[in-house]
N, CA and C atoms as a LAMMPS dump frame, in Angstrom:
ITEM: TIMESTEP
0
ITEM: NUMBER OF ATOMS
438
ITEM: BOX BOUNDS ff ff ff
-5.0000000000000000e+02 5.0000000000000000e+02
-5.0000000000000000e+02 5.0000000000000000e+02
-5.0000000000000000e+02 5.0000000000000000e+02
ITEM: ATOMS id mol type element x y z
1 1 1 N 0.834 -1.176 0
2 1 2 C 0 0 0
3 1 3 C 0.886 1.248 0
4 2 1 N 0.519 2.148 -1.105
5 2 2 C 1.28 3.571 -1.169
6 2 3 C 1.283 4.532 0.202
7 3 1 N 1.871 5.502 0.227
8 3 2 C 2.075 6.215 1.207
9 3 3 C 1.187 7.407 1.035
10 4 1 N -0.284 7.53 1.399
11 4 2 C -0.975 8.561 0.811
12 4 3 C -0.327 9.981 0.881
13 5 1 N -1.015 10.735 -0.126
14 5 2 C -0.432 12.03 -0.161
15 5 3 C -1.396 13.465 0.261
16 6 1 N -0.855 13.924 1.413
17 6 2 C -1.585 15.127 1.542
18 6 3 C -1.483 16.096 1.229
19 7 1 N -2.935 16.687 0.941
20 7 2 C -3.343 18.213 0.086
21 7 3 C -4.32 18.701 0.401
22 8 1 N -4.457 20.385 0.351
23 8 2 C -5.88 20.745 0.812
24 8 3 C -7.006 20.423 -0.396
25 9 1 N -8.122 19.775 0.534
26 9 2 C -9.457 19.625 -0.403
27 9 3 C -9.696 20.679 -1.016
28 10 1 N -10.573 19.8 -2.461
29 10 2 C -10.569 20.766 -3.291
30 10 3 C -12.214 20.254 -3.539
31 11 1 N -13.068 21.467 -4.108
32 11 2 C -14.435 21.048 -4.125
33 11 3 C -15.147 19.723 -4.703
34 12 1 N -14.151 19.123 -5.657
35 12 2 C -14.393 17.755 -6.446
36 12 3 C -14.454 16.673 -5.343
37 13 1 N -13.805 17.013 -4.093
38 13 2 C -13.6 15.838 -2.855
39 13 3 C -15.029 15.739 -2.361
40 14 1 N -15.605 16.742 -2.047
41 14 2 C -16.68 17.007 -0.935
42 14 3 C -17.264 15.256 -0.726
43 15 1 N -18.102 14.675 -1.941
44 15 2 C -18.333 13.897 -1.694
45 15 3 C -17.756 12.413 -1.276
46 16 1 N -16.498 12.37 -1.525
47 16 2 C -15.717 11.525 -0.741
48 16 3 C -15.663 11.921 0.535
49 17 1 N -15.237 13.009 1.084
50 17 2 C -15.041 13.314 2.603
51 17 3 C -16.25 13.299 3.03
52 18 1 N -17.468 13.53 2.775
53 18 2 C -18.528 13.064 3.347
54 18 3 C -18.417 11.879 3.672
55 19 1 N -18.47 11.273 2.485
56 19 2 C -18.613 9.64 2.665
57 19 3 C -17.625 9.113 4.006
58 20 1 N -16.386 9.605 4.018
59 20 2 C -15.515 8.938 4.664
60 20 3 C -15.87 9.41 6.121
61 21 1 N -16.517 10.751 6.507
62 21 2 C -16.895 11.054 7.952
63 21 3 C -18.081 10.447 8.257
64 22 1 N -18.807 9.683 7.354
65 22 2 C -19.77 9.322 7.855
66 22 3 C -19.566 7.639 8.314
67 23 1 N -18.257 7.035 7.055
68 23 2 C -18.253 5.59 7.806
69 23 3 C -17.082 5.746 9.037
70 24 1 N -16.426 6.414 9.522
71 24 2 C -16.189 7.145 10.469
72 24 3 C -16.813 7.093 11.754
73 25 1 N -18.538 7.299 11.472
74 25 2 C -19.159 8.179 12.668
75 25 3 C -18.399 9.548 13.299
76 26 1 N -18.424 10.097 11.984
77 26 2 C -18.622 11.489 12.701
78 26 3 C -19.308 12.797 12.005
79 27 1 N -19.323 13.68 12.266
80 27 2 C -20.845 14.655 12.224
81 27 3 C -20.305 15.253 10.519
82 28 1 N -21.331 15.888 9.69
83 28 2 C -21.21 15.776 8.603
84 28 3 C -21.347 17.957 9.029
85 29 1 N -22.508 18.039 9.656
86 29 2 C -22.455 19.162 9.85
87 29 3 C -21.276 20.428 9.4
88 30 1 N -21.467 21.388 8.603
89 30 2 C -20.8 22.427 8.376
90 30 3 C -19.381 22.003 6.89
91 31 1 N -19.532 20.701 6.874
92 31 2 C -18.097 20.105 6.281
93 31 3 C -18.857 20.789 4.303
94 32 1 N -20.004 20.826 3.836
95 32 2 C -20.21 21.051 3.016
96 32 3 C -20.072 22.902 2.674
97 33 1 N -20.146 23.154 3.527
98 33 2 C -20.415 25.054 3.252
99 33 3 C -18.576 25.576 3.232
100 34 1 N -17.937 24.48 3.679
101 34 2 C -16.304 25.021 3.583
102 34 3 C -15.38 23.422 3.424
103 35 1 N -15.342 22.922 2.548
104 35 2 C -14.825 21.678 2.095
105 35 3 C -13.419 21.886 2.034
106 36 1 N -12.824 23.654 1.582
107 36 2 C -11.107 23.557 1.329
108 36 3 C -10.997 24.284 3.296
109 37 1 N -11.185 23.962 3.949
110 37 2 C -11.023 23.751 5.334
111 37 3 C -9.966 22.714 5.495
112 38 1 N -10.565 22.054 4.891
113 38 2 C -9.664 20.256 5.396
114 38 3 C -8.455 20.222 4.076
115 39 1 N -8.161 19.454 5.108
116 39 2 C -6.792 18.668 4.346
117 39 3 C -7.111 17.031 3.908
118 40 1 N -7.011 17.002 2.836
119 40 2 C -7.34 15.581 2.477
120 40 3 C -5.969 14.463 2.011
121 41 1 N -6.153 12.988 2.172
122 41 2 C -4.618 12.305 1.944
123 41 3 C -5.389 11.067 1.314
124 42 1 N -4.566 11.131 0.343
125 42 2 C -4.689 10.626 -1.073
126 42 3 C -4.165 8.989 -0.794
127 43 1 N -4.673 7.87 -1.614
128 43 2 C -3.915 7.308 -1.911
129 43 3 C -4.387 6.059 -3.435
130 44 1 N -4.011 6.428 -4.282
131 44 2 C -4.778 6.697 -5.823
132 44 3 C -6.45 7.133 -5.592
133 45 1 N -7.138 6.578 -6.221
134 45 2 C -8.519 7.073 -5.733
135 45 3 C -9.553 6.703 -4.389
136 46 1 N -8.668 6.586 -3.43
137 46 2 C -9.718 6.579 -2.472
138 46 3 C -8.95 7.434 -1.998
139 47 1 N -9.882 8.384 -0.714
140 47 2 C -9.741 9.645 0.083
141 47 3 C -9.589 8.604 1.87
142 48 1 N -7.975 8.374 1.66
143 48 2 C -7.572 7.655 3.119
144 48 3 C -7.621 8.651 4.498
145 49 1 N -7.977 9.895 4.071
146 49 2 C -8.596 10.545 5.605
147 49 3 C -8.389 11.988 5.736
148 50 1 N -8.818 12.829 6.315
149 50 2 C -9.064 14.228 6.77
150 50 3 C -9.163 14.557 7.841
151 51 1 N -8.846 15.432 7.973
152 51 2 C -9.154 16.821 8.9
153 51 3 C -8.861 18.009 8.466
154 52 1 N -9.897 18.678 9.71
155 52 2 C -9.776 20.226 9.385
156 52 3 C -9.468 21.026 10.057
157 53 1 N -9.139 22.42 9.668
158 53 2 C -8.91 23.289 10.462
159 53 3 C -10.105 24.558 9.94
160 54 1 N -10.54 24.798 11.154
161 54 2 C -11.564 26.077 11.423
162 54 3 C -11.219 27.08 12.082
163 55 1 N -10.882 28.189 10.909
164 55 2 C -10.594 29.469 11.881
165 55 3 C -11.735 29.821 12.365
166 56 1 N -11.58 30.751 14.08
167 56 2 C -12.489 30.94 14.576
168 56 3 C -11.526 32.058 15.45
169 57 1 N -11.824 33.634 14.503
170 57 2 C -10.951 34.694 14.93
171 57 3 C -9.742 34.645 15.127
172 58 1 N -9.36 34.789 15.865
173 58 2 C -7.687 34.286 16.786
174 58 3 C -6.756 32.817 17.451
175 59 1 N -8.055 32.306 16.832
176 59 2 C -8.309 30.275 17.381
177 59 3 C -8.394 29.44 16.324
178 60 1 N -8.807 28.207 16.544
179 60 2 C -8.883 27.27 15.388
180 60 3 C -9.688 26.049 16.207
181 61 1 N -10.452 25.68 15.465
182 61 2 C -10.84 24.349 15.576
183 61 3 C -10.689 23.098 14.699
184 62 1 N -9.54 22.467 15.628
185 62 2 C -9.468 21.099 14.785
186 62 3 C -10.838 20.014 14.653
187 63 1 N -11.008 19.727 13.844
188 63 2 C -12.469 18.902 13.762
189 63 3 C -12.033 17.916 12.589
190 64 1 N -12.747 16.642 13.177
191 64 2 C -13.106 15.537 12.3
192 64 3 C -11.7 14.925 11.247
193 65 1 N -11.064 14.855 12.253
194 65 2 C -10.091 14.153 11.731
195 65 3 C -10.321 12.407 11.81
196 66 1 N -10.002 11.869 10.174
197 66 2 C -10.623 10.332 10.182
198 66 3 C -10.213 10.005 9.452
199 67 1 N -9.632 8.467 9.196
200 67 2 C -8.548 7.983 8.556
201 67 3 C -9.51 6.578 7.886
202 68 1 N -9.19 6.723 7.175
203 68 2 C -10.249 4.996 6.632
204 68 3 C -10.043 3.625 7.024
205 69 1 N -10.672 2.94 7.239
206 69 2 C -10.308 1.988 8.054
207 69 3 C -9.013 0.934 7.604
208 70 1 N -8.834 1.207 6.415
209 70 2 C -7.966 0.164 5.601
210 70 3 C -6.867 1.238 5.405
211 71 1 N -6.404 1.948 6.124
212 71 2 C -5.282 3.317 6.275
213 71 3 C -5.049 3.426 7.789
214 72 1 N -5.977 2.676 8.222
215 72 2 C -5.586 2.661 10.415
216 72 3 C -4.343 2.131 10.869
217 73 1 N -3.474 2.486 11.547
218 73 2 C -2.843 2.149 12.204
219 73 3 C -0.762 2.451 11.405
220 74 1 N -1.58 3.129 10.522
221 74 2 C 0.034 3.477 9.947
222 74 3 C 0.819 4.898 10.191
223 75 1 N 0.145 5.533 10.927
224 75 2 C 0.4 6.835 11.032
225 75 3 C -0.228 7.536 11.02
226 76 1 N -0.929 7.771 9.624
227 76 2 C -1.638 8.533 9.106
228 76 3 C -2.483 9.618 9.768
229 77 1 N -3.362 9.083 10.897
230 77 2 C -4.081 9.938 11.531
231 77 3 C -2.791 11.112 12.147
232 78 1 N -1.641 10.585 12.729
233 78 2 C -0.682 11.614 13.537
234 78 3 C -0.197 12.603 11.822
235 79 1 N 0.312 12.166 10.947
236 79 2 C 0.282 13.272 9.735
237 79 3 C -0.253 14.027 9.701
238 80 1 N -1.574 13.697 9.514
239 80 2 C -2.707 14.775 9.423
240 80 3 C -2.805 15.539 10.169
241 81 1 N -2.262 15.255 11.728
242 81 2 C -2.965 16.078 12.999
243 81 3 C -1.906 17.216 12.89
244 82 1 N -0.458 16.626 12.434
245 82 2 C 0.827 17.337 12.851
246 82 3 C 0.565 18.371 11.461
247 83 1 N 0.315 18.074 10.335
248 83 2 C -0.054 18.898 8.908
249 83 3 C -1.274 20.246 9.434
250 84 1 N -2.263 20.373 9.756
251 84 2 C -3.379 20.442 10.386
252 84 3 C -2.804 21.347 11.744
253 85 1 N -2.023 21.158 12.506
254 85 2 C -1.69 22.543 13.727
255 85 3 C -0.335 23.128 12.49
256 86 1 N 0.577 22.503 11.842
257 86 2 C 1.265 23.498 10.531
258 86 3 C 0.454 24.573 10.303
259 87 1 N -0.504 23.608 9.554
260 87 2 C -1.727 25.061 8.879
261 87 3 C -2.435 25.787 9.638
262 88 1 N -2.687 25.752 11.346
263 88 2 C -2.853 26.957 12.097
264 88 3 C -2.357 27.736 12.397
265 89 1 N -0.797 27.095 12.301
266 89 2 C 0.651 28.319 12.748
267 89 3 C 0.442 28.717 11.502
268 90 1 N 0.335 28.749 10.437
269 90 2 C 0.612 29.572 9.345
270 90 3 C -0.362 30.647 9.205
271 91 1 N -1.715 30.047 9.701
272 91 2 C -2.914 31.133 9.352
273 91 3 C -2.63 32.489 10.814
274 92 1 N -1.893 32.081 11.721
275 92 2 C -1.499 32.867 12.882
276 92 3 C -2.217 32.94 13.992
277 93 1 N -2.919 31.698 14.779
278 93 2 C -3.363 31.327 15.153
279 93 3 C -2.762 30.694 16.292
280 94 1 N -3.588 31.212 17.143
281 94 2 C -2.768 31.088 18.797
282 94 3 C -2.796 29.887 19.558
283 95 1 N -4.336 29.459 19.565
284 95 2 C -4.143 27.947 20.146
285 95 3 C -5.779 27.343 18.89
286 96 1 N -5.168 26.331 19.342
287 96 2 C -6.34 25.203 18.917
288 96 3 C -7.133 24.535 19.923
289 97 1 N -8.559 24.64 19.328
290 97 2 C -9.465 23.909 20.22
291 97 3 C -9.983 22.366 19.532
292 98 1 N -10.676 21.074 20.35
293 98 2 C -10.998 20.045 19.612
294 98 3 C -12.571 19.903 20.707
295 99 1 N -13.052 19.075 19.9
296 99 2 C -13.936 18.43 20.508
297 99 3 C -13.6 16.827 20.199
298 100 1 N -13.971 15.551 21.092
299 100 2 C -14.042 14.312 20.766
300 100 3 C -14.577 13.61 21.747
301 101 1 N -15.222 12.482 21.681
302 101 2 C -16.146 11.61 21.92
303 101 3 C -15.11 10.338 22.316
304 102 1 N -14.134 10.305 21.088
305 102 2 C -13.387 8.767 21.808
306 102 3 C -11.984 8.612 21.673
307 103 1 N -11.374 9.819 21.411
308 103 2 C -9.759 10.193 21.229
309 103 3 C -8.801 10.954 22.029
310 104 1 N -9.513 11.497 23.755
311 104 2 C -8.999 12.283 24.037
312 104 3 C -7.572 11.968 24.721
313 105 1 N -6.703 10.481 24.638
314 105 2 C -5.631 10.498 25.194
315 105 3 C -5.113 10.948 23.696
316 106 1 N -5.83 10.347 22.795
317 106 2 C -5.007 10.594 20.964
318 106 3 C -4.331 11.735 21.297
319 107 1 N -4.853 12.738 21.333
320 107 2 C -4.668 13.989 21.097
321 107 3 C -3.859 14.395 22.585
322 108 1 N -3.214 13.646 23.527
323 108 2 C -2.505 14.082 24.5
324 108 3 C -1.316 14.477 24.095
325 109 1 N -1.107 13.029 22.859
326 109 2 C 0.523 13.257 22.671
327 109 3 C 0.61 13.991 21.484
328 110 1 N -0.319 15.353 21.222
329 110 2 C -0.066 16.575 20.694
330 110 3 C -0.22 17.605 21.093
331 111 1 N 0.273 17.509 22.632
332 111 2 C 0.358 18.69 23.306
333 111 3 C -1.268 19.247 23.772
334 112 1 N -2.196 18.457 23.13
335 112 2 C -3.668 19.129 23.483
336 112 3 C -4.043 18.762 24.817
337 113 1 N -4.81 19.623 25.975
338 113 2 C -4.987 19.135 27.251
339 113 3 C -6.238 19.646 27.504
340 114 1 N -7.285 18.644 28.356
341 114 2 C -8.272 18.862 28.418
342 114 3 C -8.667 20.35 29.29
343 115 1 N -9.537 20.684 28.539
344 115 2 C -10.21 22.369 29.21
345 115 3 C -11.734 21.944 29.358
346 116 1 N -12.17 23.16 30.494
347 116 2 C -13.777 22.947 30.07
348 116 3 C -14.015 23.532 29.191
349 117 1 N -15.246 23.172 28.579
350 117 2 C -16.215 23.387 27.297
351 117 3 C -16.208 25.034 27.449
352 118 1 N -16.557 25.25 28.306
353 118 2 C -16.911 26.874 28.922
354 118 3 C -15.729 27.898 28.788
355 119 1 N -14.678 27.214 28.991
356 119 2 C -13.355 28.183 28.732
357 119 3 C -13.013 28.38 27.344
358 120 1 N -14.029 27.475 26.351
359 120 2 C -13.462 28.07 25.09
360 120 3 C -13.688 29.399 24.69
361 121 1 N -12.836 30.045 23.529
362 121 2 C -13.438 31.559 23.056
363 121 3 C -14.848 31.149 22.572
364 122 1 N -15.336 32.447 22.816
365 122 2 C -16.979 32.627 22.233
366 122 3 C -17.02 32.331 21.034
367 123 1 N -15.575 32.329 20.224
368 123 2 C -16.074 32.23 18.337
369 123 3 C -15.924 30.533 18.411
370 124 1 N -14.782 30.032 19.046
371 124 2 C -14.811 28.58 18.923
372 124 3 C -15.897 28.246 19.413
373 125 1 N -16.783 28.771 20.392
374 125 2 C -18.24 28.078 20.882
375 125 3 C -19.417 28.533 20.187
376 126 1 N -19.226 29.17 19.101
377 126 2 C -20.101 29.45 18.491
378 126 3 C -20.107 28.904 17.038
379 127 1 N -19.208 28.094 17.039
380 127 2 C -18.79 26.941 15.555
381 127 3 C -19.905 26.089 15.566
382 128 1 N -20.03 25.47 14.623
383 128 2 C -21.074 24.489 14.167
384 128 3 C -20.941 23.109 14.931
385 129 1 N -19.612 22.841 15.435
386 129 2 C -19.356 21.908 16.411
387 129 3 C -19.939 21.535 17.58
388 130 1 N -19.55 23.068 18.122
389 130 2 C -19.696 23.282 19.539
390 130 3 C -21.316 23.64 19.421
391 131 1 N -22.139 24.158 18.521
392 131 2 C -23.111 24.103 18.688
393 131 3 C -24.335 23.379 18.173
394 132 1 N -24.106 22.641 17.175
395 132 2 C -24.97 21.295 16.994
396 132 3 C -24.063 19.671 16.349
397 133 1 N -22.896 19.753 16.154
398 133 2 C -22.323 18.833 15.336
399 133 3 C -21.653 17.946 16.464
400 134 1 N -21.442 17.816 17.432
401 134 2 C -20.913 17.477 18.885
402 134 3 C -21.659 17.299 20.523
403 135 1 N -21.97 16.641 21.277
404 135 2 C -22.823 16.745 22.024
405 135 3 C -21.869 17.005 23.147
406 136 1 N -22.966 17.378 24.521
407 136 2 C -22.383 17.702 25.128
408 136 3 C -20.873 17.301 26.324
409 137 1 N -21.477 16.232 25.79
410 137 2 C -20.335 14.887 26.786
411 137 3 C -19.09 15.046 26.224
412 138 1 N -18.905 15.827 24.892
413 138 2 C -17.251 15.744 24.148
414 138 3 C -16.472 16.049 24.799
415 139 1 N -15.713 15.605 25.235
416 139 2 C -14.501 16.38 25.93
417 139 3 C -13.702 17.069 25.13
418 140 1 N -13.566 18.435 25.733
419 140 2 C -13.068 20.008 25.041
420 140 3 C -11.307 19.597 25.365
421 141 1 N -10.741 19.762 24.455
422 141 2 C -8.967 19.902 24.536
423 141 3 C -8.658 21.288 23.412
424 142 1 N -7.447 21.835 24.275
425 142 2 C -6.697 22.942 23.376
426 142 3 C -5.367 22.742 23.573
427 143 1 N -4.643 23.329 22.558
428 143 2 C -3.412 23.242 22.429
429 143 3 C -2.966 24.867 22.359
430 144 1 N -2.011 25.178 22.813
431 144 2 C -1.627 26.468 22.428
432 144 3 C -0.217 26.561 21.502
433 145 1 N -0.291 27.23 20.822
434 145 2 C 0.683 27.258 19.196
435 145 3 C 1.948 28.007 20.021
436 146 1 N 3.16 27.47 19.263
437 146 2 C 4.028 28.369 19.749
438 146 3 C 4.679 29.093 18.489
C-alpha cells in the first residue's frame, strides 16, 4: 500500500469526505459550506482521511479528523494532525481547540490538554461543532501554538 499524499481539499472531494466522515461516525455538519477547510490524503482514488482546520478569529478548531479503516494504524491519523496545527501556525493562530467523543488520550501526545467546554473563546463556541455537530459529553482539549 502507497504512502498517501496530503493536500488541501478541493471542491471535487466534498463527496468523498462526506462519505468517509460518515463511515467514520462522525458529524457531517458544516463540512459542506467550507470543504477547502480540510486537508485531504490521497492514496490513488480513495480519500484515506481528513481533517480540518476552522478558523475561529484568533483560534482554530481542529475537527473531524478520520482515517479509513484500511489506512488505520500506519500513522496517518498523527500526519494529518501534525499537517493540520502546521496550517494553524501559518494562518497565525494562537491555540487550537478540539472536541471528541473517543480520542482524548489521541490527542494528548499533541500537546492538546483537556479544558472545560466553557473556557473556550466565544467564536470557537459558536462553531457548528460546539453548537450542533458534537454533544455535550465531548470532551473540550486545546493546544496552544508556539
Amino acid at each position: 500500500m502507497a504512502v498517501p499524499s496530503i493536500r488541501q481539499a478541493r471542491p471535487e472531494d466534498l463527496p468523498a469526505l462526506q462519505e468517509l466522515l460518515s463511515v467514520c461516525g462522525l458529524p457531517l455538519d458544516g463540512v459542506s459550506d467550507r470543504p477547502r477547510m480540510f486537508l485531504t490524503a490521497h492514496d490513488s482514488d480513495l480519500l484515506a482521511g481528513c481533517v480540518g482546520i476552522e478558523q475561529c478569529g484568533t483560534d482554530g478548531l481542529l475537527r473531524s479528523l478520520a482515517v479509513h479503516p484500511r489506512h488505520r494504524g500506519q500513522g496517518l491519523g498523527a500526519r494529518l494532525t501534525r499537517r493540520a496545527l502546521r496550517r494553524a501556525r501559518r494562518l497565525g493562530l494562537r491555540r487550537v481547540f478540539l472536541l471528541t467523543e473517543t480520542a482524548p488520550e489521541y490527542f494528548l501526545r499533541f500537546q492538546f490538554r483537556r479544558v472545560a467546554r466553557k473556557d473556550a473563546p466565544v467564536a470557537v463556541q459558536a462553531s457548528v461543532e460546539f453548537t450542533a455537530a458534537c454533544p455535550a459529553t465531548a470532551v473540550c482539549m486545546e493546544r496552544t501554538l508556539g
